[in-house]
C-alpha positions in Angstrom: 0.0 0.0 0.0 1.0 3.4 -0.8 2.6 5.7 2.1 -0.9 8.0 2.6 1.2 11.7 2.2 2.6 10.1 -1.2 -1.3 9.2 -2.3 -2.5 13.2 -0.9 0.4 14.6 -3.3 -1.0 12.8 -6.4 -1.7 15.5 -8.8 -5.8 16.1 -9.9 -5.3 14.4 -13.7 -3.9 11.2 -12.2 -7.4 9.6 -11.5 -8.4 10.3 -14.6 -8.4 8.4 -17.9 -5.9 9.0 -20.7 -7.3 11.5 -23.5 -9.0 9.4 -26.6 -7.3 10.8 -29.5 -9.8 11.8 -31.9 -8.2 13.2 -34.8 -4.7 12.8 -36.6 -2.3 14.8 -38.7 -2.1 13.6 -42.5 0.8 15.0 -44.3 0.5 15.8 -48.2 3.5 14.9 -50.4 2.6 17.1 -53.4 5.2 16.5 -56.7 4.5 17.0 -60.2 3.4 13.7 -61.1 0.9 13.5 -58.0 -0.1 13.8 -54.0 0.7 11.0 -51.7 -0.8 11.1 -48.5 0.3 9.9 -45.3 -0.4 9.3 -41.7 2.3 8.9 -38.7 2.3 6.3 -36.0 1.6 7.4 -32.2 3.9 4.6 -31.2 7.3 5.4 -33.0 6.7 9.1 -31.6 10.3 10.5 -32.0 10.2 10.0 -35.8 6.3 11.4 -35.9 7.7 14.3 -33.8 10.5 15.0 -36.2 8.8 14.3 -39.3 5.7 16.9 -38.3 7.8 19.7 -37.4 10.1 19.4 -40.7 7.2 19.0 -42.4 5.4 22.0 -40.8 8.6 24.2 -40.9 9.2 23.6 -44.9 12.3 21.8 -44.3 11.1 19.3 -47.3 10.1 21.9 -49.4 12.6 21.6 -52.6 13.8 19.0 -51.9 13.7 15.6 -54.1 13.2 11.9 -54.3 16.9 11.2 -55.1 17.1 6.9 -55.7 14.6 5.4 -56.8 14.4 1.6 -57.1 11.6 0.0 -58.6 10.2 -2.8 -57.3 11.8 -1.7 -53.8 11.6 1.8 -52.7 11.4 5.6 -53.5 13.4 7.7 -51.2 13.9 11.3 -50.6 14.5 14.3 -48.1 18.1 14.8 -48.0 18.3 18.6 -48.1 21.3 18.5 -50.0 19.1 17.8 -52.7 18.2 21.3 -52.8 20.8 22.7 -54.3 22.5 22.6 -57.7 25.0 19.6 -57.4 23.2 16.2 -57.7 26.3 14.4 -56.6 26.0 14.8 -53.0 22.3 14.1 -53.0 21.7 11.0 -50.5 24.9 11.9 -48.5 23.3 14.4 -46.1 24.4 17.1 -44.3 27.7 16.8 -42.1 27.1 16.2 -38.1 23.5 15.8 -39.2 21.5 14.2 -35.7 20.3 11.3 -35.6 17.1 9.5 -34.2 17.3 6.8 -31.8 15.9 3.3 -33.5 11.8 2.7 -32.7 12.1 -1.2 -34.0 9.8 -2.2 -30.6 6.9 -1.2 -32.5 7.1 -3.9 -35.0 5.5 -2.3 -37.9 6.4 -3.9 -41.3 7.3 -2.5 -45.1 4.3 -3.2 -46.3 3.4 -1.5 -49.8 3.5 2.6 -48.9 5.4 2.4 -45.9 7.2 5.2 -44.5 10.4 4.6 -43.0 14.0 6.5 -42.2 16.6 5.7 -43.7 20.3 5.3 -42.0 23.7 4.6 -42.2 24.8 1.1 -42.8 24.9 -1.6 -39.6 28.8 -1.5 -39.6 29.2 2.6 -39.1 25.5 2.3 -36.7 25.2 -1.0 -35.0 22.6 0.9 -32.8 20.5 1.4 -36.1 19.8 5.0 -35.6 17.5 6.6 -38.2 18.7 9.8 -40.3 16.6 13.0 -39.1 15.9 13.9 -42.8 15.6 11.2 -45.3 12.8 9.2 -45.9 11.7 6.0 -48.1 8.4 4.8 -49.2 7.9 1.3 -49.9 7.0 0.8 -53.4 7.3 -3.1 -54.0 3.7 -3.9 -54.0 4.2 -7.5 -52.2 6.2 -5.3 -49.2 10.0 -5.0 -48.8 10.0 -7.6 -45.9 13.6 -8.2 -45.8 13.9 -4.9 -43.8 11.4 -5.9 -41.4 13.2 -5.0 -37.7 16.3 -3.2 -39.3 14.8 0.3 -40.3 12.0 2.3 -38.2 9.1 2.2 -40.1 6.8 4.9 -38.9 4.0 5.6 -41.2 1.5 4.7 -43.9 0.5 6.3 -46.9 -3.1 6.3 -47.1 -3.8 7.8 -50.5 -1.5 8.5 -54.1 0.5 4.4 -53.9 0.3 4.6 -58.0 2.7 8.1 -57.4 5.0 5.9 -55.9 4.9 3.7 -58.9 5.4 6.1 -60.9 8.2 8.1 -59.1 9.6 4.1 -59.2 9.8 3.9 -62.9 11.4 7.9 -63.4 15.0 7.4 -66.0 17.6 7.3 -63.4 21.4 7.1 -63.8 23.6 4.6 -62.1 23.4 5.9 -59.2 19.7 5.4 -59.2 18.9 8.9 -59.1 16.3 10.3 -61.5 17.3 12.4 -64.3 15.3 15.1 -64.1 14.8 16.4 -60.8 11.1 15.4 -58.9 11.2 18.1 -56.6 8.7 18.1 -53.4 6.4 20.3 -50.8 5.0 18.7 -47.8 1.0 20.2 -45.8 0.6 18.9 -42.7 -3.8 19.0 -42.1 -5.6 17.6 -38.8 -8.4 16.0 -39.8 -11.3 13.7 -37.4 -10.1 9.8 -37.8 -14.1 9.4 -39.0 -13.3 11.9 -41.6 -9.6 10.4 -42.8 -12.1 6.7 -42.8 -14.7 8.6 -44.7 -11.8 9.8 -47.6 -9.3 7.3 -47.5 -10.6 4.1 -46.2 -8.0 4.2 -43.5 -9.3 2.4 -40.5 -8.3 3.1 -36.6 
């Protein structure tokens, strides 16, 4: 049993239920070839965090989807894609942070996933996820193989054929398109009845 001074110092929210969350923020991808919508999960919340505010603060604005990889994955973000030499696109900015790994959640790369990409288990044995670049899972059977190894921490919920088509973009041999596919990113709260009602998503 509790000591009873501990019990009187309780503060007056801690009898009281947690808060049912009734809505949830769907970012808008918008490129030239089409919108893909998204949601973020509640349970990898340092990469929702991150990805909201950069996507709030037009961080992602002009930047690109820089490998693309049919049959895999279309990935994008870096902001060194923003500016006029392509062959530093993917590398990222120097001393750029890094997100700690949110594997517990155990959510899979299924077809439209959303997941961060890293640095390679020999430089990161801890797995920790860039705080700028982004994939989308665009093999339509899921890129399983990654399952556990990179944070996956959202869903597209509307737009997959963009990422078919972002897939199957001319690209060098370095995978990267030839012609730049530049980006902006809206972040809109909606009611999860209403993201149902438009997407189909269910909660």
């Amino acid at each position: 049993m509790l000591p009873l001074l501990w019990l009187l110092s309780l503060p007056a929210w801690a009898d009281k239920a947690p808060k049912i969350t009734k809505k949830e923020e769907v970012v808008t991808i918008s490129t030239s070839l089409g919108d893909i919508r998204l949601i973020l999960f509640r349970d990898t919340p340092l990469h929702r965090a991150n990805f909201l505010k950069k996507a709030k603060d037009g961080f992602y604005n002009g930047t690109t989807f820089h490998r693309v990889i049919p049959n895999f994955m279309v990935q994008g973000g870096d902001p060194n894609s923003k500016d006029s030499d392509p062959t530093n696109d993917g590398q990222g900015p120097p001393n750029e942070p890094t997100i700690a790994a949110e594997l517990a959640a155990g959510h899979k790369h299924d077809y439209g996933a959303v997941a961060a990409a890293r640095q390679g288990d020999f430089v990161n044995p801890q797995r920790l996820s860039s705080s700028s670049q982004f994939y989308l899972v665009e093999n339509h059977q899921g890129s399983h193989f990654l399952d556990g190894q990179y944070t996956v921490f959202g869903q597209v919920i509307q737009g997959l054929e963009v990422l078919d088509k972002i897939a199957a973009l001319p690209k060098d041999s370095r995978d990267r398109p030839l012609t730049d596919l530049r980006m902006t990113m809206k972040v809109t709260k909606l009611k999860r009845k209403k993201i149902t009602a438009l997407y189909g998503r269910q909660f």
